[in-house]
C-alpha positions, 0 to 999 in steps of 0.5 A: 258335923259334930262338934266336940270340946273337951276340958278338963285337962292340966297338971296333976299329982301321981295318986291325983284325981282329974274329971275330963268333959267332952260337950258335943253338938247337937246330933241326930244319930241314935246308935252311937258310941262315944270314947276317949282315947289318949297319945303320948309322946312317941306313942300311938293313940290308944282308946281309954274308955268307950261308952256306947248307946246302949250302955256298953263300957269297956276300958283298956286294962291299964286304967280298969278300976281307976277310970270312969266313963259316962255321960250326961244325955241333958247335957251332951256331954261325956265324961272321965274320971280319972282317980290313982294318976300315975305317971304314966297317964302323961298324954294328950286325951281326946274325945270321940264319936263314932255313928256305928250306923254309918261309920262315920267318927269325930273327934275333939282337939284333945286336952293334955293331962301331965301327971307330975311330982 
């Protein structure tokens, strides 16, 4: 079992910045991709970033440019940072880590980022 808690997270203004971390257990797999994902309101949870093992990033085109995923291997820790906030970056963000080897995923609890004038 991974375990993963993110921080990071609070109340923020549009055109604010915000560094979200993410610190994960101890764990063996070594093909792997880590994410962040976020759910608003009403909304359905939607991947932000994801970072692979490899190398890969990828990010949803509402926030390409704004967003950076990456990680500290020393640490187990994975990052956002999130710059130009805008309204509609309200939601809660949570953490993931999928075992691309066997399919199996965890996730944080989340932590909520309101961006707000």
């Amino acid at each position: 079992q991974v375990q993963l808690v993110e921080s990071g997270g609070g109340l923020v203004q549009p055109g604010g910045s915000l560094r979200l971390s993410c610190a994960a257990s101890a764990f063996a797999f070594s093909n792997y991709a880590m994410s962040w994902h976020r759910q608003a309101p009403g909304k359905e949870r939607e991947l932000v970033a994801v970072l692979t093992s490899g190398g890969y990033r990828n990010y949803a085109d509402s926030v390409k440019g704004r967003f950076t995923i990456s990680r500290d291997n020393a640490k187990n820790t994975l990052y956002l940072q999130m710059n130009s906030l805008k309204l509609e970056d309200t939601a809660v963000y949570y953490c993931k880590i999928a075992n691309l080897a066997t399919g199996s995923a965890y996730w944080g609890q989340g932590t909520q980022i309101t961006v707000s004038s």
